[in-house]
Backbone as CSV, one residue per row, in Angstrom:
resi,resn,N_x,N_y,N_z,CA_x,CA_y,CA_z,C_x,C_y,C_z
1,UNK,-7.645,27.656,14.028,-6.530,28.025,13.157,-6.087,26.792,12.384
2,UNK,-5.881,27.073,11.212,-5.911,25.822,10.092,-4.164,25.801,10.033
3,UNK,-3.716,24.654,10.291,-2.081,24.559,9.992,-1.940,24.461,8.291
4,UNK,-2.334,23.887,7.568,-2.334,24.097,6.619,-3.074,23.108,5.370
5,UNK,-3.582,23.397,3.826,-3.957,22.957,3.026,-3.494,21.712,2.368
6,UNK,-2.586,21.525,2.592,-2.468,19.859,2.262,-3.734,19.023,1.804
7,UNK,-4.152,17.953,0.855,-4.824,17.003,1.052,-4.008,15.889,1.307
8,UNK,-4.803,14.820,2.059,-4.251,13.635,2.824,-3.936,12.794,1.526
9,UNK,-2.700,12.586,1.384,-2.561,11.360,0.584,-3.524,10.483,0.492
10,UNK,-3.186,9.891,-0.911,-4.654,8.389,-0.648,-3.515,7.256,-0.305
11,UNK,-2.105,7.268,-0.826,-1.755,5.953,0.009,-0.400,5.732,0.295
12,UNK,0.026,5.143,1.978,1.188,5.784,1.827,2.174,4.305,2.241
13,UNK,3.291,4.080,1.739,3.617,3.011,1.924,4.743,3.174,3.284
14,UNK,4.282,1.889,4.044,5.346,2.303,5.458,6.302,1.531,5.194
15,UNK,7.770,1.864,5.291,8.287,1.297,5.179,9.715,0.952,6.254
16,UNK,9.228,1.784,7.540,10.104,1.133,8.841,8.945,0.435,9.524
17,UNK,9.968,-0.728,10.333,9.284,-1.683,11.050,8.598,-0.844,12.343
18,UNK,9.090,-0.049,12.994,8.330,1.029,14.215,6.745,1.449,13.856
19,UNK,6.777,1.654,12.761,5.763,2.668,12.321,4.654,1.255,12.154
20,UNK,5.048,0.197,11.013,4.639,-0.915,11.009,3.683,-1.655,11.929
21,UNK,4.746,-1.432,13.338,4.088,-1.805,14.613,2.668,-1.151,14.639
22,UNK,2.855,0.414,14.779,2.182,1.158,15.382,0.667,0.521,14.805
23,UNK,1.136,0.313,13.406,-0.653,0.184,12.483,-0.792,-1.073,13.179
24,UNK,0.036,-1.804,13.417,-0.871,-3.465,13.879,-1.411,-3.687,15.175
25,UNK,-1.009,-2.807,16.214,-1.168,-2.283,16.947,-3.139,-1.996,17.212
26,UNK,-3.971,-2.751,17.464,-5.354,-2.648,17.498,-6.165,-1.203,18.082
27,UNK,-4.990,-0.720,18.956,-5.565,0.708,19.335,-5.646,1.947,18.597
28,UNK,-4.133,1.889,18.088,-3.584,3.162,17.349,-4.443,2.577,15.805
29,UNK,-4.356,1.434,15.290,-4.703,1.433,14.232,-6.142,2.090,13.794
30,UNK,-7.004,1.872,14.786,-8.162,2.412,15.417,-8.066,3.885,15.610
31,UNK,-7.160,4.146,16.189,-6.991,5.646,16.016,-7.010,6.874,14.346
32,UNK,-5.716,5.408,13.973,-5.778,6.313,12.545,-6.918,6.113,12.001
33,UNK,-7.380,4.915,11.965,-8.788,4.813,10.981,-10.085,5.763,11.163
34,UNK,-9.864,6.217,12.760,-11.253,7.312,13.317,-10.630,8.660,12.156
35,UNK,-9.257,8.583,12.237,-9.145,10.230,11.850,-8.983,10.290,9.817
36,UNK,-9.335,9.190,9.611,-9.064,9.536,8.056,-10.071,10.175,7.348
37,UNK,-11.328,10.220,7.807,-12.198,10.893,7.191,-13.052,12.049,8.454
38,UNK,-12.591,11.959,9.262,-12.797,13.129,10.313,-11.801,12.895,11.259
39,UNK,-10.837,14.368,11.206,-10.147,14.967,11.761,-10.461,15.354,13.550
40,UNK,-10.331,15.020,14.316,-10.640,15.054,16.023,-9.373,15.325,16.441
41,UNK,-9.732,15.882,18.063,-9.144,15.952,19.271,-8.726,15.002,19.768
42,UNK,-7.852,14.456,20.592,-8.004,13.343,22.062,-9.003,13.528,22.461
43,UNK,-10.327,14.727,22.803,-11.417,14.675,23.641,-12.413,14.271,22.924
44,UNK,-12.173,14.554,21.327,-13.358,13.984,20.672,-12.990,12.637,20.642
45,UNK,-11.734,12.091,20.578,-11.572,10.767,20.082,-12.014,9.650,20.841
46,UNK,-11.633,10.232,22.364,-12.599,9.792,23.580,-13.594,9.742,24.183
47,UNK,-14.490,10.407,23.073,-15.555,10.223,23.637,-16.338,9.200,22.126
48,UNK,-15.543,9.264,21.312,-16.203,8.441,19.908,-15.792,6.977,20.410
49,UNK,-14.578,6.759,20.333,-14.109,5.432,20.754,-13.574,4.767,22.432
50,UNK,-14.266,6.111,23.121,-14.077,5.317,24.212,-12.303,5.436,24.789
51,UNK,-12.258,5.379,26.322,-10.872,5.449,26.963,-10.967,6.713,27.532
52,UNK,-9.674,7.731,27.861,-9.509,8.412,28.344,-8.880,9.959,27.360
53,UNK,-8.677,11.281,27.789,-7.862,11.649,27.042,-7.054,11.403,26.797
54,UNK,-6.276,11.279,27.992,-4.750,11.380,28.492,-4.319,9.985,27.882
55,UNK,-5.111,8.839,27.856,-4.640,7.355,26.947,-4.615,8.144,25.265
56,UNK,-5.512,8.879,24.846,-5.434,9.016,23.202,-4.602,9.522,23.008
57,UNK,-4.693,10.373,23.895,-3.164,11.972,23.302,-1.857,11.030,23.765
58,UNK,-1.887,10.090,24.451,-0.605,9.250,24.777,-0.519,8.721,23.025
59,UNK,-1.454,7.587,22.482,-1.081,7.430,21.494,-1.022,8.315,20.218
60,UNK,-1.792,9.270,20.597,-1.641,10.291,18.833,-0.302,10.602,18.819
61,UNK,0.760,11.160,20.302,1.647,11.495,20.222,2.335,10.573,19.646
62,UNK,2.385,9.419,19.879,3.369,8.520,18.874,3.329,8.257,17.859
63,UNK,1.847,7.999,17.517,1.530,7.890,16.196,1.825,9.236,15.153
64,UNK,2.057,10.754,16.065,2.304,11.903,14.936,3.588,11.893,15.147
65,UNK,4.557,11.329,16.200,5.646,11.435,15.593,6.240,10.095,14.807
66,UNK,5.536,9.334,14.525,6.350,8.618,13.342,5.473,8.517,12.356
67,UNK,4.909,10.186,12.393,3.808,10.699,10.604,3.094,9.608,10.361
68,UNK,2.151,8.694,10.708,1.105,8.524,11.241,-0.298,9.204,10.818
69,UNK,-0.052,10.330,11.834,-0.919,11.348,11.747,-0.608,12.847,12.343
70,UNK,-0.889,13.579,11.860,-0.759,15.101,11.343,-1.487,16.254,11.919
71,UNK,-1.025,16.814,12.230,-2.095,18.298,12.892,-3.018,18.822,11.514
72,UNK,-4.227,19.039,11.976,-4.918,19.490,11.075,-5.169,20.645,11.455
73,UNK,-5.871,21.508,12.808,-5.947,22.236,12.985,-6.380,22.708,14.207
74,UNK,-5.565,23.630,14.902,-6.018,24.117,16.546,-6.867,25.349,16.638
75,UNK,-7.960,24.809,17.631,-9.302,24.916,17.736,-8.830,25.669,19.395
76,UNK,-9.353,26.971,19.342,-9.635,27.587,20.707,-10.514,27.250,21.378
77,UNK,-10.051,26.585,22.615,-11.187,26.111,23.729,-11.055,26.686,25.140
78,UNK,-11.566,27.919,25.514,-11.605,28.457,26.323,-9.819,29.175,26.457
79,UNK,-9.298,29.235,27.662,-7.791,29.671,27.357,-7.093,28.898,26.483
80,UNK,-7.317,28.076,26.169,-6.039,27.051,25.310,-6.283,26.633,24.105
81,UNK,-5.576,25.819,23.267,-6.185,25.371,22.156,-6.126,24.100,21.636
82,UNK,-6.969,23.386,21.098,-7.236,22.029,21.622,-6.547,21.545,19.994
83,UNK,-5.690,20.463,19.950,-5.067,19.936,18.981,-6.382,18.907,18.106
84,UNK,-6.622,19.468,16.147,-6.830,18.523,15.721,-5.915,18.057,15.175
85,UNK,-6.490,16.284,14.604,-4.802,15.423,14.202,-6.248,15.386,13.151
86,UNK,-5.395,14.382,12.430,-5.823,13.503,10.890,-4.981,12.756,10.494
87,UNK,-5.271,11.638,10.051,-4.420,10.534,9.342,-3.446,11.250,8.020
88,UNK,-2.109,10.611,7.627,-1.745,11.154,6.690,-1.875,10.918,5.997
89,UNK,-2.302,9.954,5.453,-2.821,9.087,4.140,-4.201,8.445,4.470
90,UNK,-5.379,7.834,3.470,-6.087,7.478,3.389,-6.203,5.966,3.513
91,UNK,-5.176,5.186,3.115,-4.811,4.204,2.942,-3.495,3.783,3.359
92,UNK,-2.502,2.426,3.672,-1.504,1.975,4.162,-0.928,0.761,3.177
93,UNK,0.046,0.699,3.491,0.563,-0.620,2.615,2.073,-0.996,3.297
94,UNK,2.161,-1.921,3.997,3.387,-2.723,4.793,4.783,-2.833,3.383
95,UNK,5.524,-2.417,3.760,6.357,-2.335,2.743,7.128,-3.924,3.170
96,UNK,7.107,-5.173,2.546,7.843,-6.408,3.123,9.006,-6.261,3.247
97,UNK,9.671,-5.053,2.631,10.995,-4.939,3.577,11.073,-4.610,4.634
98,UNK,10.058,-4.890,5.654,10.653,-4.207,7.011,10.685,-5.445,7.529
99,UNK,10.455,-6.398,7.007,11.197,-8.176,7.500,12.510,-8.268,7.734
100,UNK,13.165,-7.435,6.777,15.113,-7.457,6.917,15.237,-8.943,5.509
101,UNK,15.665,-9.746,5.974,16.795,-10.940,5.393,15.516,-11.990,5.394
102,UNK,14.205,-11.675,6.611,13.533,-12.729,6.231,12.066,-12.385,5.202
103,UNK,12.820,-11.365,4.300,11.667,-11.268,3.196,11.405,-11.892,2.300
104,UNK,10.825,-12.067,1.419,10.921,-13.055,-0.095,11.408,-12.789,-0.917
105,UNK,12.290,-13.483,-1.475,13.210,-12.711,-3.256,12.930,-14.297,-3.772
106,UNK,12.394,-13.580,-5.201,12.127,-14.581,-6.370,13.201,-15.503,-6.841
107,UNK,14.185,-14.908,-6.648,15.246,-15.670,-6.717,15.441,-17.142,-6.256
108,UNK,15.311,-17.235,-4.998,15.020,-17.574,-4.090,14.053,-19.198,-4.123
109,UNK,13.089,-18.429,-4.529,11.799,-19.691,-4.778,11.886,-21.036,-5.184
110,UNK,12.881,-20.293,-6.748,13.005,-21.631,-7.387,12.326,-22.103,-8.454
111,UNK,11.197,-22.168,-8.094,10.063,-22.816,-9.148,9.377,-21.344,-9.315
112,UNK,9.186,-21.147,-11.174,8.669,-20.026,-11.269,7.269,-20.359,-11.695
113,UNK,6.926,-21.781,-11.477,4.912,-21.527,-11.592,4.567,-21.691,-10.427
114,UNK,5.622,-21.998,-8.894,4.636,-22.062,-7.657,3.631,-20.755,-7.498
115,UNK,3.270,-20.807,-6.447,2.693,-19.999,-6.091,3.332,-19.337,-4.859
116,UNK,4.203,-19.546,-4.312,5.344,-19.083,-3.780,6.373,-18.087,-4.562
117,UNK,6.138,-18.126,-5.689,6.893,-17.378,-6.584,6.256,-15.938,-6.954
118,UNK,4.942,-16.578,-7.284,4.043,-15.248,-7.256,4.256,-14.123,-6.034
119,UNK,3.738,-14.893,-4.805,3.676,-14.080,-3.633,4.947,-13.178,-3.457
120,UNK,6.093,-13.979,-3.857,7.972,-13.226,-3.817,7.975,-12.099,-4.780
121,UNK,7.535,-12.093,-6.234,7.252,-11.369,-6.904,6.376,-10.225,-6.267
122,UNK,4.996,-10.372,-5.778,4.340,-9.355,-5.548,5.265,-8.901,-4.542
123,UNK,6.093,-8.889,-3.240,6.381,-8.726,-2.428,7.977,-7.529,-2.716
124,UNK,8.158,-8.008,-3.446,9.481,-7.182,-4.668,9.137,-6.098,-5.128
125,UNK,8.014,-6.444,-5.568,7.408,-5.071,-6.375,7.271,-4.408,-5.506
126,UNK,6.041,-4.593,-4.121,5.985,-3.058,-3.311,7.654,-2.839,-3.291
127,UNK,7.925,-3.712,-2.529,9.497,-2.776,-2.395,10.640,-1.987,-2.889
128,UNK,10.209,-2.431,-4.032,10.910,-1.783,-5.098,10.048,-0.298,-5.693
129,UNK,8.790,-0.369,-6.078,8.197,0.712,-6.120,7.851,1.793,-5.134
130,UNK,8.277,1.199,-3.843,8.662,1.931,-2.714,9.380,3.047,-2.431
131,UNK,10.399,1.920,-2.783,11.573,2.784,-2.812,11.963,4.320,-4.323
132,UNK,11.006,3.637,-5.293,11.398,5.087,-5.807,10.049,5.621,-6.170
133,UNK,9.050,5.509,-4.800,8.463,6.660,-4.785,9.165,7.617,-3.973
134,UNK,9.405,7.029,-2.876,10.462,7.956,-2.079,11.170,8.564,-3.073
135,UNK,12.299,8.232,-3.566,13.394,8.915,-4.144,12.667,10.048,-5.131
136,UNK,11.398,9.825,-5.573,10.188,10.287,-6.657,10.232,11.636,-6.207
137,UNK,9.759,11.076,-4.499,8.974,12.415,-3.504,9.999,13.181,-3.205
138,UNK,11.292,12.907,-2.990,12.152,13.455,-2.265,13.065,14.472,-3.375
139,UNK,13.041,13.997,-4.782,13.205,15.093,-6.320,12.054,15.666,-6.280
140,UNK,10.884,15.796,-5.785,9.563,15.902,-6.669,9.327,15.813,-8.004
141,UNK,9.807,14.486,-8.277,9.407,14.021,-9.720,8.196,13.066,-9.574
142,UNK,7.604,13.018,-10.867,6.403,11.744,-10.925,7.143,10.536,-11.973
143,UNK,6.698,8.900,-11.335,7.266,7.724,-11.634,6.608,7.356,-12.337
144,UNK,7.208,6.602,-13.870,6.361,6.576,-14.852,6.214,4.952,-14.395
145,UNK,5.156,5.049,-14.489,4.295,2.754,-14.124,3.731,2.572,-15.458
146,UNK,2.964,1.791,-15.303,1.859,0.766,-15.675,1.313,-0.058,-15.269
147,UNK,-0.487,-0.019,-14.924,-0.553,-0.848,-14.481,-1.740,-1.803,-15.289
148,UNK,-1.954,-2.990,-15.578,-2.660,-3.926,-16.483,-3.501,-5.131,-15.495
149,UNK,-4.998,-4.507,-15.781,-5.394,-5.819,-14.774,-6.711,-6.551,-15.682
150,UNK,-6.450,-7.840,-15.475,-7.789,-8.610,-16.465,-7.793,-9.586,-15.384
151,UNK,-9.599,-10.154,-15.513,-9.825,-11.176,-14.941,-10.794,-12.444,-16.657
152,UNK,-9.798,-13.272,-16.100,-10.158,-14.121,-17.116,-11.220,-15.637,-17.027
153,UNK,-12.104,-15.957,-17.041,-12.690,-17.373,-16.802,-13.204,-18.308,-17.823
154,UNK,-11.636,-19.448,-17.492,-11.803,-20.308,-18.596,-12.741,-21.098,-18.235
155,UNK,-13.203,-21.815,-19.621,-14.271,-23.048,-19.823,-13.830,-24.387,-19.550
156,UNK,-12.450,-24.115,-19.490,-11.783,-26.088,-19.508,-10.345,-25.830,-19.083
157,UNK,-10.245,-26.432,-17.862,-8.509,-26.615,-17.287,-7.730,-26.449,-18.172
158,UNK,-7.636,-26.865,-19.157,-6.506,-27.524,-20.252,-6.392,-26.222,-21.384
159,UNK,-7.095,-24.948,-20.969,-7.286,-23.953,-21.309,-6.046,-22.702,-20.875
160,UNK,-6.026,-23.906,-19.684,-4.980,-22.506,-18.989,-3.352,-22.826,-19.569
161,UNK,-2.774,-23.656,-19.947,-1.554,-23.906,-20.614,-1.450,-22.868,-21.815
162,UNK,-2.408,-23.176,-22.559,-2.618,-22.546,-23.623,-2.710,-21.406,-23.610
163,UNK,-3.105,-20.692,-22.792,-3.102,-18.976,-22.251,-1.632,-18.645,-21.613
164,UNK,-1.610,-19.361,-20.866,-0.309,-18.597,-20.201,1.017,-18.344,-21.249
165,UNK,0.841,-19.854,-22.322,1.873,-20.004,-23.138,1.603,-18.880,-24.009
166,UNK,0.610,-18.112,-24.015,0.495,-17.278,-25.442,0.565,-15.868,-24.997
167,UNK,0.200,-15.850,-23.341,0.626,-14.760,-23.282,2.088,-14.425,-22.724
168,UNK,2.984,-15.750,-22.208,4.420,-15.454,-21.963,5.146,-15.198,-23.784
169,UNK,4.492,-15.871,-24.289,5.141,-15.052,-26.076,5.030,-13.940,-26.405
170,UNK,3.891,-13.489,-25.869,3.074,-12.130,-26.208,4.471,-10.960,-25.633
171,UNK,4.311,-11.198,-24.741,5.505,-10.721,-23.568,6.494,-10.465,-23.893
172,UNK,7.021,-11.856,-24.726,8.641,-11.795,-24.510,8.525,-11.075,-26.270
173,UNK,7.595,-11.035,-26.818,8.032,-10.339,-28.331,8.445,-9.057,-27.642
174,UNK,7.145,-8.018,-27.204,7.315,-7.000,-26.676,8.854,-6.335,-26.024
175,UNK,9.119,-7.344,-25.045,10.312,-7.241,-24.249,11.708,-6.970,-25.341
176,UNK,11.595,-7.966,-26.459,12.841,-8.280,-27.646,12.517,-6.641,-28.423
177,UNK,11.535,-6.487,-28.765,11.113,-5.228,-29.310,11.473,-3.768,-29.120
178,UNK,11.497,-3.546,-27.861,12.329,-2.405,-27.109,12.911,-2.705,-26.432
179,UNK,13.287,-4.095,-25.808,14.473,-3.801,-25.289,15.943,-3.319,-26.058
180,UNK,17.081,-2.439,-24.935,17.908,-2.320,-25.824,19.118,-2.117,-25.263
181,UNK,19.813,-3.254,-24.567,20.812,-3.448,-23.771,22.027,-2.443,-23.470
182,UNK,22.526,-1.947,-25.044,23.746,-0.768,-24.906,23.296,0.760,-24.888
183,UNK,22.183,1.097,-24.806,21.659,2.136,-25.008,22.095,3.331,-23.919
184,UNK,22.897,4.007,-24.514,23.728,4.895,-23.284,22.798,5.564,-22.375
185,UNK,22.102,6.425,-22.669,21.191,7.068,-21.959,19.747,6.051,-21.587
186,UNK,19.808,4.766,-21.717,18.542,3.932,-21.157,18.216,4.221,-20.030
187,UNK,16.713,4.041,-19.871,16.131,3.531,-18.224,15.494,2.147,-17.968
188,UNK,16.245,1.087,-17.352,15.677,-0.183,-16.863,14.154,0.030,-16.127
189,UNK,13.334,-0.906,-17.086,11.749,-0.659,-16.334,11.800,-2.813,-15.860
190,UNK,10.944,-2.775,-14.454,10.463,-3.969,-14.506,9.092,-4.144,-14.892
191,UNK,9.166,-5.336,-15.677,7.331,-5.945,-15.899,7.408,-6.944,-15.561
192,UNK,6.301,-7.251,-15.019,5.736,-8.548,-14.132,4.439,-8.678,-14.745
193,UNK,4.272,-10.109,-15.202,3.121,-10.801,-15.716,2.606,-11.927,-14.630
194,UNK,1.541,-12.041,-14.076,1.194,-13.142,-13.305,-0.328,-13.750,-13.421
195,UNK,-0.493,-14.658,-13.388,-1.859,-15.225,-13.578,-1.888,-16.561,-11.937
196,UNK,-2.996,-15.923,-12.095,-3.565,-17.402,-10.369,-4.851,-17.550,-10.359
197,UNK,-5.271,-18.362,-9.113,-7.177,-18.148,-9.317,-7.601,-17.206,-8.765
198,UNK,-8.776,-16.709,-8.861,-9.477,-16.019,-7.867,-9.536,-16.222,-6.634
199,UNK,-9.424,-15.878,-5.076,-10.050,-16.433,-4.163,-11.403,-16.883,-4.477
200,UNK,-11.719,-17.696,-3.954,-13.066,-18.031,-3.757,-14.024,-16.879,-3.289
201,UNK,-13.430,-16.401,-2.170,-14.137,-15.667,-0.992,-14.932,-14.612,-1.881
202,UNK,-13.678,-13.767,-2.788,-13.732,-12.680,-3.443,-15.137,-13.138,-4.673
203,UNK,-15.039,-14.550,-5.006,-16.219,-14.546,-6.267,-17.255,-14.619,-5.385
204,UNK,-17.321,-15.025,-4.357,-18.557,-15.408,-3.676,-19.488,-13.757,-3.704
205,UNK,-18.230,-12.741,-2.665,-19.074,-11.756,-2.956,-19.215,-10.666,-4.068
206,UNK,-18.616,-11.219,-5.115,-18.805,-10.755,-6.500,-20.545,-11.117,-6.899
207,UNK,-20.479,-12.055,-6.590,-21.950,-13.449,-7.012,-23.254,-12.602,-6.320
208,UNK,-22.559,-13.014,-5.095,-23.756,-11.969,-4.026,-23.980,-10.304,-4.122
209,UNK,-23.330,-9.984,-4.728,-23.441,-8.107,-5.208,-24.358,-8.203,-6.555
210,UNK,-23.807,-9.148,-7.745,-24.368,-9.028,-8.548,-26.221,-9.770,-8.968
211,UNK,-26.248,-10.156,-7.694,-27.850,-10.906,-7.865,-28.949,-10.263,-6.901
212,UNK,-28.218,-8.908,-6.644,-28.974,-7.973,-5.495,-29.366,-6.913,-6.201
């Protein structure tokens, strides 16, 4: 018996520290990850990853009550009927507000070319776009974004002044352009511009994909 048609979100942002736990948590995280693309029992889950029932169904229960993961559908097994779960989303994302007071605000930083500034910035944004997806989900409205991604590789250090400076102008025309401070019926949007290096790690296996 199918509880119902839903598809699993592709991504869901957590944003209490409980739930938080649960994903860092090496067992349960393991748990959700078995069920995102196949839906199981405690008996299947125990016998894929090993343990007991009575240990899985200990953690699915926690993990479905702090939505986690989800009944998919109960399966008749002899007199009874055996619970499937499934992940609720496909994907996760730590909302940095569940730090409290010891999160990052840009404010804060100080210096707006560290790289400390960046990280405060990115860290703002989930939280802030967080928060009104919720408020999004909870009207069932859709949140109007944008999102802009380039990877750039200069020829000469002394390259990068010159870029950043042309594209913080670029920016701030735009910004002077529509912005429009008294506008009775306005909606405040944030934009965030940031430039850094690549990891290394990430070109390495860029390098190694592309010579295969």
């Amino acid at each position: 018996m199918t509880t119902d048609t839903m598809e699993t979100a592709e991504l869901q942002v957590v944003r209490e520290p409980e739930r938080a736990t649960a994903l860092l948590d090496p067992e349960r995280r393991r748990l959700v990850e078995a069920l995102i693309e196949d839906p199981d029992s405690a008996s299947g889950l125990a016998r894929r990853l090993g343990g007991t029932r009575q240990q899985v169904n200990y953690h699915l229960r926690a993990l479905e009550r702090l939505d986690l993961v989800e009944l998919h559908e109960e399966r008749r097994k002899g007199n009874c009927f055996e619970r499937v779960m499934r992940s609720t989303a496909r994907r996760f994302v730590v909302d940095p507000g569940v730090l409290g007071s010891l999160g990052a605000e840009p404010a804060e930083m100080g210096d707006r070319f560290s790289a400390t500034y960046v990280v405060a910035l990115g860290a703002r944004a989930v939280r802030e776009v967080a928060a009104v997806m919720q408020r999004a989900r909870e009207e069932r409205k859709r949140v109007a974004t944008l999102s802009i991604e380039a990877e750039v590789r200069l020829a000469h250090p002394d390259s990068f002044q010159s870029m950043t400076r042309e594209l913080a102008d670029a920016v701030a025309r735009v910004v002077a352009k529509y912005h429009d401070e008294h506008a009775p019926a306005g909606r405040s949007f944030r934009l965030i511009a940031a430039v850094y290096p690549r990891p290394v790690e990430d070109q390495g296996t860029q390098n190694a994909g592309g010579a295969s």
